[in-house]
C-alpha positions in Angstrom: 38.8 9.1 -57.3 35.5 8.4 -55.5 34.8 4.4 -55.6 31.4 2.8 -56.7 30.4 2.3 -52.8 30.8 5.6 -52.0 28.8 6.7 -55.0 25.9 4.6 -53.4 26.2 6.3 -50.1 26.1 10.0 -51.4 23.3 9.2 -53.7 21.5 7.2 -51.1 21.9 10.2 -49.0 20.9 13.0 -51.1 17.7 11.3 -51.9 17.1 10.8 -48.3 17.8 14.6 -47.8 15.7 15.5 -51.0 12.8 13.3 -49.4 12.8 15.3 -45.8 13.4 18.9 -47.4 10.2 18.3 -49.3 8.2 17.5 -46.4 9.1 20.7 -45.1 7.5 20.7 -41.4 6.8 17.1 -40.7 10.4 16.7 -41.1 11.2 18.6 -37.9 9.0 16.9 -36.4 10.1 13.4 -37.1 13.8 13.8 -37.9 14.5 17.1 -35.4 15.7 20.5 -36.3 18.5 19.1 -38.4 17.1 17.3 -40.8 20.4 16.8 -43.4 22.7 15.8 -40.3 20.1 13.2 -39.2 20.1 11.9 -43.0 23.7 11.5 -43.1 24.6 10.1 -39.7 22.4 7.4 -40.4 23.4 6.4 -43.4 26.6 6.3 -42.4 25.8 4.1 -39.0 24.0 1.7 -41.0 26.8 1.4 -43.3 28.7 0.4 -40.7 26.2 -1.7 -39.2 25.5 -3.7 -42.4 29.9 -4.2 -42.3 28.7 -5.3 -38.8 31.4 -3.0 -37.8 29.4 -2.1 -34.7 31.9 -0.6 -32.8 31.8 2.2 -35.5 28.3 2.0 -35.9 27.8 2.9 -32.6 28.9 6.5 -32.5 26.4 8.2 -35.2 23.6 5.3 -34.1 23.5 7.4 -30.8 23.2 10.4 -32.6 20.2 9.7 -34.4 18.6 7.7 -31.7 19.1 11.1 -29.6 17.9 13.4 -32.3 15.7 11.7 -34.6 14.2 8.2 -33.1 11.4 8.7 -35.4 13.4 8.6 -39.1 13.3 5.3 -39.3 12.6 2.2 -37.3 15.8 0.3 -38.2 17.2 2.4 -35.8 15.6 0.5 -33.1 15.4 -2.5 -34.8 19.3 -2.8 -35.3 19.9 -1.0 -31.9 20.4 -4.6 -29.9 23.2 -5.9 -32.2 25.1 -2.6 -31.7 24.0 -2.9 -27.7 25.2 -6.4 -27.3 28.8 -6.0 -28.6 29.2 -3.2 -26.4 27.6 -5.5 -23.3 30.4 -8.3 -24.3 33.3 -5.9 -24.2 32.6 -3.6 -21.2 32.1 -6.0 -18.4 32.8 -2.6 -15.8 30.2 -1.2 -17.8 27.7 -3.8 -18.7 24.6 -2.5 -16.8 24.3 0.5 -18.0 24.2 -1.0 -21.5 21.6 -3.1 -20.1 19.7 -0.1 -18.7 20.2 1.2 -22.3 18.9 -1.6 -24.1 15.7 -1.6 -22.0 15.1 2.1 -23.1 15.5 1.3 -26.8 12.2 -1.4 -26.3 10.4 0.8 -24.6 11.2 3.9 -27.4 10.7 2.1 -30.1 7.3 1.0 -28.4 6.8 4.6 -28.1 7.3 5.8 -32.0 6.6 2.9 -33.7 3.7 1.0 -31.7 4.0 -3.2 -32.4 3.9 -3.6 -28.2 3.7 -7.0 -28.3 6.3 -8.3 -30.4 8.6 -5.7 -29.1 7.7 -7.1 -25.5 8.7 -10.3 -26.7 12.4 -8.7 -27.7 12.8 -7.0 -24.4 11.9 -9.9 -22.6 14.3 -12.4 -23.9 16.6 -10.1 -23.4 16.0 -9.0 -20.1 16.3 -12.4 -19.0 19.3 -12.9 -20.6 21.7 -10.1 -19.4 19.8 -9.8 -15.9 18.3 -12.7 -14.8 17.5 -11.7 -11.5 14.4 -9.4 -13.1 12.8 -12.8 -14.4 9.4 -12.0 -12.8 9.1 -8.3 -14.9 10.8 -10.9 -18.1 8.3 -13.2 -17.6 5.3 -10.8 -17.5 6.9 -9.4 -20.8 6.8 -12.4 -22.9 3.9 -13.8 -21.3 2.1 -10.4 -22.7 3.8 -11.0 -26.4 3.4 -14.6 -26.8 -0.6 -14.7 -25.3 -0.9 -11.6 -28.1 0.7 -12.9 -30.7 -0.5 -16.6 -30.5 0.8 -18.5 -33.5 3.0 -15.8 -34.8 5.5 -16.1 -31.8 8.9 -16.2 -32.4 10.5 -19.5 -31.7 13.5 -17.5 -29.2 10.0 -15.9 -27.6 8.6 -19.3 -26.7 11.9 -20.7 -25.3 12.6 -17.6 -23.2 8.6 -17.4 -22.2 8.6 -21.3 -21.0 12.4 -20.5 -19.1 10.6 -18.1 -17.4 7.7 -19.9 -16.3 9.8 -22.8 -14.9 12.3 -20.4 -12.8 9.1 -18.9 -11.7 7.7 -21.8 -10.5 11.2 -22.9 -8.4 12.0 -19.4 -7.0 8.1 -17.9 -6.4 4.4 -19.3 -4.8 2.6 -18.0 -7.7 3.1 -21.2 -10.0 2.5 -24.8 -9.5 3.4 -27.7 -11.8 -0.1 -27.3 -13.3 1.1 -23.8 -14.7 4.3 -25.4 -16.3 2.2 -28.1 -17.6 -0.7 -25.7 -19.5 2.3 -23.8 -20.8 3.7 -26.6 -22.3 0.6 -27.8 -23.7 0.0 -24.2 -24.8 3.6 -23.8 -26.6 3.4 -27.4 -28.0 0.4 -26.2 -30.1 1.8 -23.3 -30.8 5.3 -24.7 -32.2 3.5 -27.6 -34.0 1.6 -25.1 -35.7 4.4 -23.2 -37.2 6.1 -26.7 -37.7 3.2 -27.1 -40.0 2.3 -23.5 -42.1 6.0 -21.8 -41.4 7.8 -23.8 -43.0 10.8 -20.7 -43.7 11.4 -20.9 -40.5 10.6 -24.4 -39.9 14.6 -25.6 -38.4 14.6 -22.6 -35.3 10.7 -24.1 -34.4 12.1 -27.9 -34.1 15.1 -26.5 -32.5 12.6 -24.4 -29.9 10.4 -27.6 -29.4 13.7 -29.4 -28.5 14.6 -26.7 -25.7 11.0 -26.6 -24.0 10.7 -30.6 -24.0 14.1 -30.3 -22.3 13.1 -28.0 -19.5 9.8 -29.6 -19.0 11.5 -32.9 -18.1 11.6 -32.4 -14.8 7.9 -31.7 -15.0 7.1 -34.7 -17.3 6.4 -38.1 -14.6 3.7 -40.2 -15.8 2.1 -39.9 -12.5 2.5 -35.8 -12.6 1.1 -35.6 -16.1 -2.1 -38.1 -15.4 -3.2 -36.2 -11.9 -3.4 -33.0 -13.6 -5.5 -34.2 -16.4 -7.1 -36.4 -14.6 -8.5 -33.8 -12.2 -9.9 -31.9 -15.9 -11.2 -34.8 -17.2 -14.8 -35.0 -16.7 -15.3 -31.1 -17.7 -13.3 -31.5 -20.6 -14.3 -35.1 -21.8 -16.6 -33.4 -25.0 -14.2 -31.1 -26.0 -11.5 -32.9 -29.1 -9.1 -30.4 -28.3 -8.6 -30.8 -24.8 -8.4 -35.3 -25.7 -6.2 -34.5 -28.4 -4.1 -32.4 -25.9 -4.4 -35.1 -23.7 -3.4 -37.9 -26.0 -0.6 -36.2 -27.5 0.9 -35.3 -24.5 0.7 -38.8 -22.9 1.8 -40.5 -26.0 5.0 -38.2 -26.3 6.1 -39.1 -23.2 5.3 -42.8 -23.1 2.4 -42.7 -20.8 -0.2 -44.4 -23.0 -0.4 -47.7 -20.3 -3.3 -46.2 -18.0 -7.0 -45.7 -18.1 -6.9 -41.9 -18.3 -4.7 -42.5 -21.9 -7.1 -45.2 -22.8 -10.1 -42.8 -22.3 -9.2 -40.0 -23.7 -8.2 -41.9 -26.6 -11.9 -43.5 -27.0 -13.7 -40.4 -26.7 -11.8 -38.4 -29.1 -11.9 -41.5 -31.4 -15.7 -41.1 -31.1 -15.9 -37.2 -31.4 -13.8 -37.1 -34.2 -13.1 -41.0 -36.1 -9.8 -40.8 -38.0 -7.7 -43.6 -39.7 -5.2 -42.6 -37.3 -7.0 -42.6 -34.2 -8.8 -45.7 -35.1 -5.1 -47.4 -35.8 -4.1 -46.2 -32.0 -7.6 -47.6 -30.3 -6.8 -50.7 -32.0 -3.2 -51.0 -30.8 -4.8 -49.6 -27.3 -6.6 -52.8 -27.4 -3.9 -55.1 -28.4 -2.2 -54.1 -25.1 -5.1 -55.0 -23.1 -5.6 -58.3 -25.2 -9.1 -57.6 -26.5 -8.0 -58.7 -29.6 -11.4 -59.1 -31.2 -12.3 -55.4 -30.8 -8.6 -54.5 -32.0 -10.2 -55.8 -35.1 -12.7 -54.1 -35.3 -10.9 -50.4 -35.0 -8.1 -52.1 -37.5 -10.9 -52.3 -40.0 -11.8 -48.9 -39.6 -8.4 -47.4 -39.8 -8.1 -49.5 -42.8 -11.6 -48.4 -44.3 -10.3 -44.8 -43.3 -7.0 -44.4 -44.9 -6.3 -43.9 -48.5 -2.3 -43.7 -48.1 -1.2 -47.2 -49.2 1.9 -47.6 -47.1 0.1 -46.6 -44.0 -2.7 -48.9 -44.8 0.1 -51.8 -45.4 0.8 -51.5 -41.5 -2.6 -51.2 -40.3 -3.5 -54.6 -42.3 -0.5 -56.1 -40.7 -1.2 -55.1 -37.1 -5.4 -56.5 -38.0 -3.0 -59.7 -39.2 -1.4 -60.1 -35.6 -5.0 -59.0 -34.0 -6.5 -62.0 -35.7 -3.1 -64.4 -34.9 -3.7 -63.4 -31.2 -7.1 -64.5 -31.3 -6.9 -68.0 -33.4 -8.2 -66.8 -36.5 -4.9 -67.9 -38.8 -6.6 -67.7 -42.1 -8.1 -64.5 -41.5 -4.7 -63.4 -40.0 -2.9 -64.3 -43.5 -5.5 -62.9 -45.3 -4.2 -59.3 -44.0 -0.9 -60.4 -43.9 -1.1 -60.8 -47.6 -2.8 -57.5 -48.0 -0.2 -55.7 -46.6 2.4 -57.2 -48.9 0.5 -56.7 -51.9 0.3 -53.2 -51.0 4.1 -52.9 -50.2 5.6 -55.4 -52.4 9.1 -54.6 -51.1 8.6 -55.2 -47.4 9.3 -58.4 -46.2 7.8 -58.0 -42.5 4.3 -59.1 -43.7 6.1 -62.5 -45.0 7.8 -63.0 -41.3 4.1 -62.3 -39.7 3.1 -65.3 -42.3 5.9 -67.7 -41.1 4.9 -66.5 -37.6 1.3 -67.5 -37.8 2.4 -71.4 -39.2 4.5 -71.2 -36.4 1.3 -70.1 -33.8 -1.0 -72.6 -35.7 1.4 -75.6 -35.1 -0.1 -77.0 -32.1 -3.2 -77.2 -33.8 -2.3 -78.9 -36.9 -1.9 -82.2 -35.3 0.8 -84.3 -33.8 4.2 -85.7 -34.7 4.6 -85.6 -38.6 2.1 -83.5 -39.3 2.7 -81.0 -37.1 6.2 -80.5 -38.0 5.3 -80.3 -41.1 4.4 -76.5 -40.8 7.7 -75.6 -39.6 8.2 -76.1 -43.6 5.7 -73.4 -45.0 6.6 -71.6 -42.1 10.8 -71.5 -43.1 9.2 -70.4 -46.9 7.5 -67.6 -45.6 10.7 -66.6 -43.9 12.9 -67.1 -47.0 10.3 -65.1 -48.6 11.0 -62.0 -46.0 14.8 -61.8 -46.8 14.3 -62.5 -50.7 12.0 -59.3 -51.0 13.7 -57.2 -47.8 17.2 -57.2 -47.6 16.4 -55.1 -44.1 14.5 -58.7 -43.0 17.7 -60.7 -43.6 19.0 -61.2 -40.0 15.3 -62.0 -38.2 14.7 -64.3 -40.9 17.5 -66.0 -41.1 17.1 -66.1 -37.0 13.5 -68.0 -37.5 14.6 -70.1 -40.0 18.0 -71.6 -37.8 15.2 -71.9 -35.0 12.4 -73.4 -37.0 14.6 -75.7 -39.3 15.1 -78.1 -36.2 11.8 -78.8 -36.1 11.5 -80.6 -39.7 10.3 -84.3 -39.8 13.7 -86.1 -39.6 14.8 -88.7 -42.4 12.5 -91.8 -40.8 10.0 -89.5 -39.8 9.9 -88.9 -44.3 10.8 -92.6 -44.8 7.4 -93.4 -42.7 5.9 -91.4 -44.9 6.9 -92.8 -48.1 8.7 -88.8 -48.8 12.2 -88.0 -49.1 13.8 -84.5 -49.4 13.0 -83.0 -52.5 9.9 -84.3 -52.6 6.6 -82.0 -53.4 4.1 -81.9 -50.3 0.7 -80.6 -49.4 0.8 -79.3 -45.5 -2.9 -80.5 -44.5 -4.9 -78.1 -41.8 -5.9 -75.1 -42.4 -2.8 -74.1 -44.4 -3.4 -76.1 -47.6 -0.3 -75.1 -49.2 2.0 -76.5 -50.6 6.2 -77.1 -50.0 9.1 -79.4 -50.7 10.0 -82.4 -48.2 13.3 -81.2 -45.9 14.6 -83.1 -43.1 15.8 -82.0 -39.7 19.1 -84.2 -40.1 
């Protein structure tokens, strides 16, 4: 009794013998001189193959690939799985499957065109079984992945970049500069795909991992800034090259230099974002010009319509403004922030931290500690919204709590604990009397 799956085969088969009987002389052309064998063998090798019992697979694959390469491209296509099993279990006899492999690229190049992706695929592989050929590897993938662009494979990216940095150790035709506009080059090409591919979005993240990892070596602060910096002024009008620039810098933590700071500015003014105004402002913070960190916190806030990422810009304006004396205006924003993100106590701790800044200025003695009162509220406030806020608020208020008017300091007064108060300055809010002992 014939079973169901051999039923498929011999029906499978006789259509495909139908199929090159009908085309009569084409068929010897493509398939060879005999045409039913070819059919047959190669149904029965890709059955095996799809059992992945390559080992099988192999003899009738050989057949065919001998007879007729040009019935069908999966003969080339699942050539390399067949290839590598027999490379991992004949060790004597590992190069000449190697040798074999290479002829399978360059055939299937032959019959079925596609030069550059299949470039890609002899590449990698080439590198990988014989490392020693990495210049002819690297001047395979480099051909595929400057082709294809975008539509690189992520394996052809990692393999292409490998190349590039054994290149650079073991010839005198590559610099650091080359590593670095590959990376640069790669980077845009994986972020891309991380972007509109997103099928195959897990092996791009995965390639992106592997080339920041070999470009380490490459990645100094000091490397990275003499190389752009020696581009700079041909490339300060052109977005892409800043924004190459700036991401580059930022990934690896250079962002504390003029060259950063620069190309930061210019792209900002090429090409004004809520983003790019948010990172000039921050840019600014660092160098203390507080009031023009204002100024591009505005912006970013004018810019953005997302509410949570508005919620942070208003609180870095708030610490902007806290930095440079303005308190009111720095709770102002503070308060915009919350309203925005209800749930997030960290605009309440940057309240209690400007009563705390504004102390000084409040007047002495009494009326000066009295502050540290609205300032504990704000930081009950934190927790009692944030549950993530608990343990820095409950940190300001065991440090702020000492500095409550003590008993006398109330008695003075005519106030005792409980008591409803009015903290004068600026603040004009009102609290309940606490004491410090």
């Amino acid at each position: 009794m014939i079973n169901n799956k051999n039923k498929k085969m011999r029906r499978t088969i006789l259509i495909l013998l139908v199929s090159v009987i009908t085309q009569g002389a084409y068929a010897q052309i493509n398939y060879g001189t005999d045409s039913a064998t070819c059919v047959t063998k190669y149904q029965i090798y890709r059955n095996d193959y799809k059992n992945k019992n390559y080992e099988e697979a192999l003899k009738n694959w050989r057949w065919v690939f001998y007879n007729c390469p040009q019935f069908n491209e999966n003969i080339f296509s699942n050539a390399p799985k067949i290839i590598y099993h027999q490379i991992k279990k004949n060790d004597n006899n590992k190069s000449a499957y190697i040798d074999t492999l290479m002829m399978v690229y360059d055939q299937r190049i032959q019959y079925f065109g596609r030069e550059s992706l299949v470039l890609g695929k002899k590449g990698i592989d080439l590198l990988k079984y014989n490392s020693s050929k990495y210049e002819e590897a690297y001047e395979m993938l480099r051909k595929s992945v400057e082709s294809l662009g975008n539509s690189s494979s992520p394996t052809a990216i990692v393999s292409y970049f490998k190349s590039i940095t054994v290149m650079e150790k073991k010839t005198d035709q590559f610099e650091k500069q080359d590593v670095l506009n590959a990376y640069v080059f790669l980077v845009d090409v994986i972020d891309y795909n991380l972007l509109n591919n997103q099928k195959y979005e897990k092996n791009y993240k995965i390639a992106l991992t592997n080339v920041e990892n070999m470009f380490e070596p490459y990645a100094s602060c000091e490397d990275l800034i003499n190389v752009f910096q020696s581009k700079f002024e041909e490339g300060k009008e052109d977005v892409n090259f800043l924004r190459k620039i700036t991401l580059l810098l930022s990934k690896k933590h250079c962002t504390d230099n003029e060259l950063y700071f620069s190309a930061a500015t210019l792209m900002h003014q090429l090409e004004p974002s809520a983003s790019s105004a948010y990172e000039m402002g921050n840019m600014n913070v660092v160098k203390k010009n507080y009031s023009v960190a204002t100024d591009y916190f505005n912006q970013a806030i004018k810019l953005e319509e997302d509410n949570e990422n508005k919620s942070q810009y208003y609180l870095q304006l708030s610490y902007a403004y806290q930095m440079n004396g303005s308190y009111s205006s720095a709770r102002s924003a503070a308060n915009s922030a919350a309203s925005l993100r209800p749930n997030w106590g960290e605009p309440y701790l940057r309240i209690g931290d400007i009563y705390v800044s504004s102390a000084s200025s409040c007047g002495d003695g009494f009326d000066r500690a009295t502050v540290y009162w609205v300032a504990v509220d704000a930081f009950m406030k934190a927790k009692s919204v944030d549950e993530v806020m608990r343990e820095k608020a409950n940190k300001r208020v065991s440090t702020y709590s000492k500095y409550f008017p003590t008993k006398e300091n109330c008695f003075f007064n005519d106030l005792q604990s409980g008591d409803s108060y009015k903290v004068k300055c600026w603040i004009n809010t009102s609290t309940r009397v606490r004491t410090s002992d």
